[in-house]
Each structure stands twice: as structure tokens, then as C-alpha cells.
N, C-alpha and C positions, 0 to 999 in steps of 0.2 A: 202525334205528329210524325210525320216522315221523315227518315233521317236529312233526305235532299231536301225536304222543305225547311227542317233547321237553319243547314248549311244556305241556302240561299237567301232567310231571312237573316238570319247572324251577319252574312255578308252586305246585306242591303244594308240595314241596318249600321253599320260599319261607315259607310260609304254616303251616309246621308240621304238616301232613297227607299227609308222603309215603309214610304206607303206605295211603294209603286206597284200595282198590280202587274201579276208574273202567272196569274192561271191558264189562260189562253196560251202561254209562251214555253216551247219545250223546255224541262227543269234541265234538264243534262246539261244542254246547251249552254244554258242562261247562268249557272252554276260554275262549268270550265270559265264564261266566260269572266264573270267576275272573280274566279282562281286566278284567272290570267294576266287583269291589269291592277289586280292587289299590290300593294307594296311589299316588301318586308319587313315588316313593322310587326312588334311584340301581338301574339294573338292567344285566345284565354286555350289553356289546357280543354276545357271543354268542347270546343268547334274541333280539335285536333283531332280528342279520343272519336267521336262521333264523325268525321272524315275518315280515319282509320279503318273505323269500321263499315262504311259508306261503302270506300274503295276495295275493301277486303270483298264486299258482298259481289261487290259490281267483278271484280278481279274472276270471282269464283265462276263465273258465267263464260266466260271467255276459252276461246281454244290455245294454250298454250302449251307449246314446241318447248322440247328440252334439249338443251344443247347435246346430250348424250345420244339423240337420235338424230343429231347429223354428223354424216360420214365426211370421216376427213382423212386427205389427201398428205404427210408430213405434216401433220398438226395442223394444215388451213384447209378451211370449209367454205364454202359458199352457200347461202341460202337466202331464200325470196321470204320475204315476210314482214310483220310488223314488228320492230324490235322491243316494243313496248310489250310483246308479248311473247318475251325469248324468256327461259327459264337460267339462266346461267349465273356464274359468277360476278361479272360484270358489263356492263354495256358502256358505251363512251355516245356520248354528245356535240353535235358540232353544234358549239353554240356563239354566243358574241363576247366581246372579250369586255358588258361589263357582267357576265357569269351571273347573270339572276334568271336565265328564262327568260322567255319571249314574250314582250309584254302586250302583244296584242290580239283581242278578244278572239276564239274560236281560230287562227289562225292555222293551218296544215302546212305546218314544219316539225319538222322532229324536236327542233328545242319546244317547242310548246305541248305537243304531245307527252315529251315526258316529263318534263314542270306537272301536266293535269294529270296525270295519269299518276305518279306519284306520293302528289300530293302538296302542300303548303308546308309542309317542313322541310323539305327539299330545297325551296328560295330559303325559306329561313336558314339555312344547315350554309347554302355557298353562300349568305350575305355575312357569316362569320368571318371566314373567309377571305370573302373578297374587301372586307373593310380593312385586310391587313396590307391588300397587297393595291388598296386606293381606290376600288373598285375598277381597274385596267388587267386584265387575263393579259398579257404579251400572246402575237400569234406564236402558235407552235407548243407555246407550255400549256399545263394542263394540272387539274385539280382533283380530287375527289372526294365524294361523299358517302354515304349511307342511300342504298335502293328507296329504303322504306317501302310504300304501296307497289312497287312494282314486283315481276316476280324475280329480279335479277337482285344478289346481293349488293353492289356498288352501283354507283354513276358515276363516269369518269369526262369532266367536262375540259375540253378542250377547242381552243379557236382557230379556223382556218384563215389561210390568207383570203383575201380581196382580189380578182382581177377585175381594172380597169381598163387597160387597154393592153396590154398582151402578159404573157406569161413569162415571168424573167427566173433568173439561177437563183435569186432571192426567195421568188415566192415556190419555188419547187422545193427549195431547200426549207421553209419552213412549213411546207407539205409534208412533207419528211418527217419533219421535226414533231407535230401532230402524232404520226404513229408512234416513233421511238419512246416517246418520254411518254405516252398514255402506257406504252405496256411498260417501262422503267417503273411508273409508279404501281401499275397493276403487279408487279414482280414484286418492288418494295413492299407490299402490304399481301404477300402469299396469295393472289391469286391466279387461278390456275387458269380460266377459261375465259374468254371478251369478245367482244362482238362490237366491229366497227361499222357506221354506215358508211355512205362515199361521201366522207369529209369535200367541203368548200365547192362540189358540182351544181350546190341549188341556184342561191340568189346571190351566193360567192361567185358563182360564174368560170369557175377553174374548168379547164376542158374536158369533159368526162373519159375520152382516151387515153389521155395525158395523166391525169388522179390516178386511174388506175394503176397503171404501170408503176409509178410512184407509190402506192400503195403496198401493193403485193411486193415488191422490191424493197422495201422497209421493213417489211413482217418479215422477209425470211432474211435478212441480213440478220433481225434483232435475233431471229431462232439460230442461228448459226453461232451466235458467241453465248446464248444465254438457253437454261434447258430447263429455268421454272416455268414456264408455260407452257398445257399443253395442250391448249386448244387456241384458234386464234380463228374468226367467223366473222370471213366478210357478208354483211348483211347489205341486199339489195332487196327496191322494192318493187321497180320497175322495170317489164321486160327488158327495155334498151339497158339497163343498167345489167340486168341478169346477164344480157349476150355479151357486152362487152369485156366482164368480168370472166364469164366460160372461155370465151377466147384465150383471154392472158392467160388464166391458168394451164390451160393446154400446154 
């Protein structure tokens, strides 16, 4: 049997749908998917080691950028890409503040890319976690765990504000607050290199001219009093993101 087809019947199975026929239906897919609205809930050593190895295979296929091949500017970089496929020390997450990954199926957000991409001990690893702190992330603070399946060593999960109806000193200040205490804790635990994407711009709805500047204003305020870090990579994905971030840096 195929490792995907373990994983996809383990899961069925799980879930109370193990006779459902899944030949016809892309496994990748159909697999993320059911990664995706799993609980955290105890799962056997066996499904893990065999996802490990799954994701190790699948990992190997891929084209992955090392942070050492992008050039930086006073320690901050810029670059276009999938961060799920940055080779570096750590990557951070804007995720929700209740810190398990995004729970719905196939969805294209970065929180759920890097939950699947990952792997399932990844929910497991923040629902230790988050059961100390009630499962509520406060916006602006921020967690970490273990990479696992990815190629980065940490995931630094952190919550952005909400705009509803406009932008206040509040929600910039705990825009802020997002970089500072992601690389506070990236520094507490010796590491050297991170890669942010542009926190709270997606379905948070924060302005994406406004992020920025707030962004890149946080990272070099924190590099001015602090000299453990010595890379810091704003990670964008999208041209309009690309330009808007080239600009500032200028």
C-alpha cells in the first residue's frame, strides 16, 4: 500500500467514513483535506511515522530557496516565494488566535498551508500549548513550535489584528506587536534567521500600505537595540505585495 493511501484510509477511518470510495478523487487533495479539519486529538505513532515519511518524500521533490541565497540589505531581505518552501531557521504564521491551524478543507491561506505541509504534529505540538493559555492566542503575542516536515527549523505562530471598520492606534500598535515579540521569542530560543509573511493584509483586511510600513518599522527598530539576529525576510507572494514592499525598502 501507498503511504498516501495509508494516510487517507487511517484518516477515513478515524472519521467514520471508511468505506467511502476516494479512487476517482485526487489523494493529495483529499488527504490535506482531511489533515485539515482533523481535530487534535491523540493519533497512533504509526499514521505520524508514515506522514513523516510521506511529507519527507513529497518535501524532496520541491524547489527550495535557502535563506543564505538571499541577499540582504542591514540584515532585511525581501523575497517572492512560497514560504512553505524557505529553508531557514524559522518562519512565523499569521494565524487565529485559537492557534490550531486553519480548519477548513483545502483552503489557500498560509495558516493551512503550513498546518499540511507540516504535518499533524504541528496541531498537536500548538494544542499543548494553547490548552495552557485556554485556547485564546491574544492579538500581537505569539508562540512557538518545532518545523517538523517543513524545511524551516521552527514555526513562530502569531495573531494579527482584525479591521472592521478602519484602522485605529490600537490595531497598528498590536501590528507591531506581532513583529516585536515573534522575533523576542525567535532571539529567546537562539535563532538567527525568520521570515515573515505580510501579517493581518489577507481576510484580516489591515491595509496593505499601511502593514507594511508597520512592518519594516518594527524589524529595524527590534535590529537597533537587539544584534541576535541576523537575518530578518520579508516574504511576499504576490506582485502587488512585491512592489509595495520594494518601494518601502528604498
Amino acid at each position: 500500500m501507498e503511504k498516501i493511501d495509508y494516510l487517507i484510509e487511517y484518516l477515513l477511518k478515524e472519521s467514520g467514513r471508511e468505506n467511502f470510495d476516494y479512487n476517482n478523487r485526487d489523494k493529495k487533495s483529499l488527504y490535506r483535506a482531511l489533515v485539515n479539519v482533523r481535530q487534535a486529538n491523540p493519533i497512533s505513532e504509526d499514521f505520524l511515522k508514515v506522514e513523516d515519511e510521506y511529507l519527507q518524500e513529497e518535501l524532496q521533490k520541491q524547489n527550495i530557496t535557502n535563506v543564505d541565497d538571499i541577499k540582504a540589505n542591514n540584515k532585511i531581505a525581501l523575497w517572492q516565494g512560497d514560504i512553505t518552501k524557505l529553508k531557514i531557521n524559522a518562519i512565523v504564521n499569521a494565524g487565529n488566535s485559537q492557534g490550531l491551524g486553519c480548519f477548513l478543507p483545502n483552503h489557500n491561506c498560509i495558516d493551512n498551508q503550513i498546518n499540511t505541509f507540516a504535518g499533524v504534529r504541528l496541531r498537536l505540538a500548538c494544542n499543548e500549548i494553547m490548552k495552557d493559555l485556554n485556547y485564546n492566542l491574544e492579538t500581537g503575542k505569539a508562540i512557538i513550535t518545532k518545523g517538523y516536515n517543513l524545511p524551516c527549523k521552527y514555526v513562530i505562530q502569531t495573531v494579527g489584528p482584525i479591521i472592521e471598520n478602519e484602522v485605529t492606534e490600537q490595531k497598528e500598535k498590536e501590528l507591531k506587536n506581532c513583529y516585536i515579540n515573534s522575533l523576542q521569542l525567535a532571539a529567546h530560543n537562539g535563532i538567527k534567521t525568520i521570515a515573515f509573511p505580510c501579517i493581518s493584509t489577507g481576510v484580516f483586511r489591515f491595509p496593505k500600505d499601511r502593514a507594511c510600513k508597520i512592518a519594516i518599522e518594527s524589524v529595524k527598530d527590534f535590529l537597533k537595540e537587539n544584534d541576535k539576529i541576523e537575518k530578518v525576510v520579508f516574504n511576499v507572494y504576490s506582485d502587488e505585495d512585491l512592489e509595495i514592499y520594494k518601494n518601502e525598502l528604498k
